[in-house]
N, C-alpha and C positions, 0 to 999 in steps of 0.2 A: 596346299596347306597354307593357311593366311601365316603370314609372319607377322607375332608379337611384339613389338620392343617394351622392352625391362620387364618389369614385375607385377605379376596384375593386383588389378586393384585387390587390396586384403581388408577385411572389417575390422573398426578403429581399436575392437576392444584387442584382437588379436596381434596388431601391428606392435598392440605397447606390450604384450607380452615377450612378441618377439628381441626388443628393445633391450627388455630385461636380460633377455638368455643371451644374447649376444655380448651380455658383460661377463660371463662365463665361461663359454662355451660358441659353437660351430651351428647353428641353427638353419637349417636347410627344406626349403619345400619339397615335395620328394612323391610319388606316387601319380593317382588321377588329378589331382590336382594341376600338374604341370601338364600332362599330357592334356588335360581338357583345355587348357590357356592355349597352348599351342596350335590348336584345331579352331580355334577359332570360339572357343564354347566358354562361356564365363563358368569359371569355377562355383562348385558348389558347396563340395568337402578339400577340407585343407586338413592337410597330414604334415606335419613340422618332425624333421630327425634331428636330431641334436646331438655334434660331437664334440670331445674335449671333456666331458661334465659326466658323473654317475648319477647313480637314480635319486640319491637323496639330494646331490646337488641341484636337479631337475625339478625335482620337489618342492626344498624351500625355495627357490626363484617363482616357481608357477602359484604357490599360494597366498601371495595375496591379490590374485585375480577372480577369485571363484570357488567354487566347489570343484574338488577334483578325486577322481575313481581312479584307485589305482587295478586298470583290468589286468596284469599282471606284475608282480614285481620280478619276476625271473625273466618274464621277454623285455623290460625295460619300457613298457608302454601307460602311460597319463591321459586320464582324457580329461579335459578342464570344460566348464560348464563357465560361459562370459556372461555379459549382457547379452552380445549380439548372434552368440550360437555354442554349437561345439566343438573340441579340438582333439585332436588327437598328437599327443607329442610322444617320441618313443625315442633310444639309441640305436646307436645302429649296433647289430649283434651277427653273431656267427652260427650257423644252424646246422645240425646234423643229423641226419636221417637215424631214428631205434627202434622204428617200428614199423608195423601195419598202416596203411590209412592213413586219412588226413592230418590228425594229433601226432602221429610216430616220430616228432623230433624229438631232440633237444637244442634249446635256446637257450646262447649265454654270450649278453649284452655285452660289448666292447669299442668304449668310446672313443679307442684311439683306433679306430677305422678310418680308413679315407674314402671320400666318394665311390673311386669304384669296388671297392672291396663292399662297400654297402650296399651297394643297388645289385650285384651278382648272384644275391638270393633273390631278385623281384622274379615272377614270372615271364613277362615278357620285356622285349626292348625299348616297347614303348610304354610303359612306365618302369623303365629304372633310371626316367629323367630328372636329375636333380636341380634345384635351383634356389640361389641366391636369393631372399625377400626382397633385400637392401637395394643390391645392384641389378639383378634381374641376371645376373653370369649363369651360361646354363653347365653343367655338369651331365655329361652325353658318352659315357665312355664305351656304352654298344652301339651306337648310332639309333637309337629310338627315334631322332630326326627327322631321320631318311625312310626311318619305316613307316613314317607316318605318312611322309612325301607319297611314298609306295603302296600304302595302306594296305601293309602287309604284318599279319601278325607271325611274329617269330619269338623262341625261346631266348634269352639270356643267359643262361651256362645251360652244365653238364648235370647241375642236381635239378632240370626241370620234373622230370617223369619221379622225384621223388613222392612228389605232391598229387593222387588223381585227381583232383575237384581240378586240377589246371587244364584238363582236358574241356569239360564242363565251361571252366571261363571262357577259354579259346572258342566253345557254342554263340557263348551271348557277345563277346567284344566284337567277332565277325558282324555279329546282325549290327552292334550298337552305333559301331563304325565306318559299318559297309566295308569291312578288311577281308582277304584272301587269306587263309593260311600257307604259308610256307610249306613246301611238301617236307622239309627235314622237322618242322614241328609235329604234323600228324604222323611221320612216322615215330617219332616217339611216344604220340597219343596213344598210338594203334599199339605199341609195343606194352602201353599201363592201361588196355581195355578191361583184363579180367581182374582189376582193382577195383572196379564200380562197386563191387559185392561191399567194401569195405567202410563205401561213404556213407554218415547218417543220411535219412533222409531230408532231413530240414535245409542239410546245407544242397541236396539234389535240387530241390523248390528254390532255394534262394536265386540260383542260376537260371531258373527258370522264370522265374518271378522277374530277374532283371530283363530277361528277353524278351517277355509278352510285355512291360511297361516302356522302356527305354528303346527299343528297337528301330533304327531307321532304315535296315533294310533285312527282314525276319530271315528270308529265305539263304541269307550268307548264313546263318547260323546253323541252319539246315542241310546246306552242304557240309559244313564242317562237321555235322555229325558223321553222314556219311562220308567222309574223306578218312576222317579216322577211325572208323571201324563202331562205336559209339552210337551209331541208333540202332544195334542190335540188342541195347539195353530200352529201348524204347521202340516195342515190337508194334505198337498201335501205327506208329509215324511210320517204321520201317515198312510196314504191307504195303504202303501206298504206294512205294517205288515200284513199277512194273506192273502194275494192275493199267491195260488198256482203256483210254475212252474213245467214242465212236469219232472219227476223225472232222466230219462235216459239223457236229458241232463240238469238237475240243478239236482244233488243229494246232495247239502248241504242246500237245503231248500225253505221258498216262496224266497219273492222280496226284502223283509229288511233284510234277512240273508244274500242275495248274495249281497244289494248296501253294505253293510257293508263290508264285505270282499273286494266288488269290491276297496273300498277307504282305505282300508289297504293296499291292494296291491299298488294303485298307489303310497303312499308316499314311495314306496321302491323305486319306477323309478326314473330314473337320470331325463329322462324330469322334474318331478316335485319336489325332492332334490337337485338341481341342479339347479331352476329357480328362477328368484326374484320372489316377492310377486305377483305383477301382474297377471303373468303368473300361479302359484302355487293358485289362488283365481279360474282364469278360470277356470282350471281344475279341483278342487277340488268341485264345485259346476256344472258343467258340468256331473261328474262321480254321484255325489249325486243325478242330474235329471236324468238319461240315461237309467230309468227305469221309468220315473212318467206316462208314457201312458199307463203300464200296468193296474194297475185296470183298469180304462175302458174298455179293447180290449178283457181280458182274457177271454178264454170261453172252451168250451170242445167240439173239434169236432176230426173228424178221418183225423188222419196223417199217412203213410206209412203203412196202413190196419189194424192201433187200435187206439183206441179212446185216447186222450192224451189233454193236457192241452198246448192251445197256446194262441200267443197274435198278432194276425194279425194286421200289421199298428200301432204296437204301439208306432216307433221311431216317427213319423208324428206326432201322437198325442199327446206325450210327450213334446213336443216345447210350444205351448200357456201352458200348466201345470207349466212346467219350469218358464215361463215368469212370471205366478202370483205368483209361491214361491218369487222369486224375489224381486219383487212389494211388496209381504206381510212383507218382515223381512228388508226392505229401505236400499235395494242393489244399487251400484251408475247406474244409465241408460244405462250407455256404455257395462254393464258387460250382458244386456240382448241380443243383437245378438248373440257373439260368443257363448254362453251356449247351445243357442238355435239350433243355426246351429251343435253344434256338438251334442247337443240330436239328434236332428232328423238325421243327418247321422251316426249314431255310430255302422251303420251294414252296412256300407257303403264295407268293406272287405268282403264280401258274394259275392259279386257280381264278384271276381275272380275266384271263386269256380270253374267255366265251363270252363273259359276260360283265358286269361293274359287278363290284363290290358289294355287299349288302349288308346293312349297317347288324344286320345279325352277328356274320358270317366276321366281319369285323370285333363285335364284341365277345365274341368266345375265342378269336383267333388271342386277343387282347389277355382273356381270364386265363388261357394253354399255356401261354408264355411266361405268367408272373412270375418269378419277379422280376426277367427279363422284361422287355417292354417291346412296342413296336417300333418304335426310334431304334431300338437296339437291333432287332431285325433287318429292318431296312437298310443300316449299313452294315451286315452279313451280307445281306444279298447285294447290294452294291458292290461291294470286294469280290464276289463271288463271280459277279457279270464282268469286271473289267480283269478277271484272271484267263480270259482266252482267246489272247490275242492271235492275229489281226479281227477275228471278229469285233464287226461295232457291239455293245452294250444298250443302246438306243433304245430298243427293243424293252428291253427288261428293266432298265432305269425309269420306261415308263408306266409299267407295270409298279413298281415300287412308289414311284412320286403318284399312283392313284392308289394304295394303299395306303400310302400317309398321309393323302390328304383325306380320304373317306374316315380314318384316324383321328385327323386332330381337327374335323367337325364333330365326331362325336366325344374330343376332349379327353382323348384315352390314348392318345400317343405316348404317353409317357409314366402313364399308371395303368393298372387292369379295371373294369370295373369293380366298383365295391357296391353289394345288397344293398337296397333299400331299405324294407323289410327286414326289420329284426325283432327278436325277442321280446322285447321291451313294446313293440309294436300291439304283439299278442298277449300281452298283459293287459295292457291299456285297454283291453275288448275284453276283459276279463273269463282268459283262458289261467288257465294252471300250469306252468311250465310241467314239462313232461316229455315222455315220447312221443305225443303228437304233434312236437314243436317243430322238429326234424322234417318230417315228409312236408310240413306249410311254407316252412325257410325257403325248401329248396325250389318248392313246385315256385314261388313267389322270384326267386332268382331266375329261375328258368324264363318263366314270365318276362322280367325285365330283359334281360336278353335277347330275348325273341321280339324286342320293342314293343308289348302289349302298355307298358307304362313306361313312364321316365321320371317323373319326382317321389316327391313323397305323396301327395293329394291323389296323384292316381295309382299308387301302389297299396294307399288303404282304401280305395275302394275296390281297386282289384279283390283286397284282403274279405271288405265285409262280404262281396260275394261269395268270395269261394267257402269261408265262416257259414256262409248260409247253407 
């Protein structure tokens, strides 16, 4: 773990707020913030607790910086709106479990808390690292330090298991940090499993949503499910454990050894370190499905004259599987096409095997996939090829680098094609929109596809003959 000295850099507008509070009050960096300095990672969100001061003393100090929301005034929490971003200031408070589910506290702010009496509510030890802006003093009273050194996620007290969504965190911090869980954490995971029932689903997605974007090594988080008992609320992920693949070509194991690796491997790709969120969310649950047809298909029958373990049809089948992962963990709508299309074609480079590409074969693979793309395929199947090792990838990286490039000669690597021939086409020849329009549209698309034209000058002459 890189060691930091002092305080990291903080943005100008923020530093003068802090300024202010500190003529008040106890103001302390407190949460990822620290822990992200610490690792080496320039902060991105900054959480400031502040002791000694109540909520209205908090209040009139932070207003004349900004606009500020108070998102609660019973947790003690300010979010200030600067120049340069936003903030979150809160006290430090006392919490007591009264309920069900993730809401079932009650929160009641108390500013004469000390360091460790405040950080004993965080979840884990490495973020209940508090610190000094001024002097950069760190405030470390469970050793989050060491666990960082260790890169081990562990609990912080005895009210962890009050909280389920902490189960959930402990999924994604593992991948974000490449952290082991502690076995006395998952066992209290395992001991709050049948509390899933309890959590909305938005806050399910949120956990999710951080581990397909932020992730630097997917497949820790994936342990983590299965260590604490937890991917039995995710039955799509969970089949894959134990379903065989034929050894001569998977020799590192079933179907959740190799999607693991397979989503390690992708966050090495420029396509996906190199993409906004977006793009990095497709992919990243695209590669997680791009196996889920397997249980179903897997069987044992005779390949090249011995008996071996295959999965006929299983990109096909894997699309509705995909879909209902989806649906189960309240992924946004839009994000179920692309997934899907690129589950189901992600052996789409096989099909060069015999022969080149054909710039047909190319633009309907291109129209199948919208609004995925082939760029986006490409590094499906890239991840896909370096998920089974010691086999080399060689093989199939050159199958894919001649799909993108038959690709982005015909300028559709990164779009589907779009018709020629439209509407307004058939007007201009003075047709009558209508139901006739329909069957010309399409036979005219088909046409282009099939490379009988490529602009406009030869898609209307295509048009006046076939008019005739």
């Amino acid at each position: 773990m890189p060691h930091m000295a002092g305080a990291p850099p903080l943005p100008q507008d923020l530093r003068a707020m802090l300024d202010a509070l500190r003529r008040i009050g106890r103001p302390r960096l407190v949460g990822g913030g620290v822990r992200d300095w610490l690792l080496g990672i320039a902060p991105k969100d900054f959480d400031i607790e502040v002791a000694g001061v109540d909520f209205e003393g908090l209040k009139r100090a932070l207003a004349p910086f900004g606009a500020t929301d108070i998102v609660g005034r019973s947790f003690g929490v300010l979010k200030v709106r600067g120049p340069m971003g936003e903030y979150d200031f809160s006290l430090p408070r006392r919490e007591s479990k009264t309920g069900a589910g993730h809401r079932g506290f009650a929160v009641r702010p108390d500013p004469a808390l000390g360091d460790a009496e405040a950080a004993a509510r965080r979840d884990f030890t490495v973020n209940s690292i508090a610190q000094d802006p001024f002097t950069g003093e760190i405030a470390d009273p469970f050793d989050g330090q060491g666990d960082l050194r260790r890169r081990v996620l562990r609990h912080t007290g005895p009210s962890f298991p009050e909280d389920p969504l902490r189960a959930l965190r402990a999924f994604q911090f593992a991948a974000r940090f490449d952290m082991s869980l502690a076995p006395e954490t998952a066992a209290l995971c395992r001991s709050i499993s049948p509390a899933f029932a309890e959590l909305p689903v938005e806050r399910v997605w949120g956990e999710w949503d951080k581990w397909a974007v932020k992730s630097m090594r997917p497949s820790r988080g994936l342990r983590v499910l299965e260590e604490t008992g937890w991917i039995a609320h995710f039955p799509e992920v969970a089949a894959l454990r134990g379903t065989p693949q034929e050894p001569e070509w998977h020799p590192e194991g079933d179907v959740m050894d190799h999607t693991g690796l397979c989503l390690d491997a992708l966050v090495g790709l420029e396509g996906w370190a190199g993409a906004e969120a977006p793009r990095r969310r497709m992919l990243s649950f695209a590669v997680l499905a791009h196996d889920f047809g397997k249980p179903s298909t897997t069987v044992r029958a005779e390949r090249r004259g011995a008996m071996r373990w295959v999965s006929p049809g299983h990109e096909a089948a894997g699309g509705p599987v995909a879909e209902s992962f989806l649906r189960r963990i309240g992924a946004p709508l839009e994000l179920d096409p692309p997934v899907r299309a690129l589950v189901v074609h992600h052996l789409a480079h096989h099909h060069g095997r015999d022969s080149d590409f054909t710039d047909a074969q190319v633009r309907r693979l291109a129209r199948r996939l919208a609004p995925a793309t082939i760029d986006d395929l490409g590094t499906v199947m890239a991840a896909d090829a370096q998920g089974r090792p010691p086999l080399p990838s060689s093989e199939i990286m050159e199958l894919v680098g001649a799909l993108r490039a038959r690709a982005a000669a015909l300028e559709i690597e990164a779009r589907a094609p779009r018709p020629i021939i439209l509407g307004r086409h058939l007007v201009a020849m003075g047709m009558q929109p209508g139901p006739d329009f329909r069957p010309i549209l399409d036979s005219a698309f088909e046409a282009q596809l099939e490379g009988v034209f490529c602009d406009e000058p030869g898609g209307l002459a295509w048009l006046r003959e076939r008019v005739k």
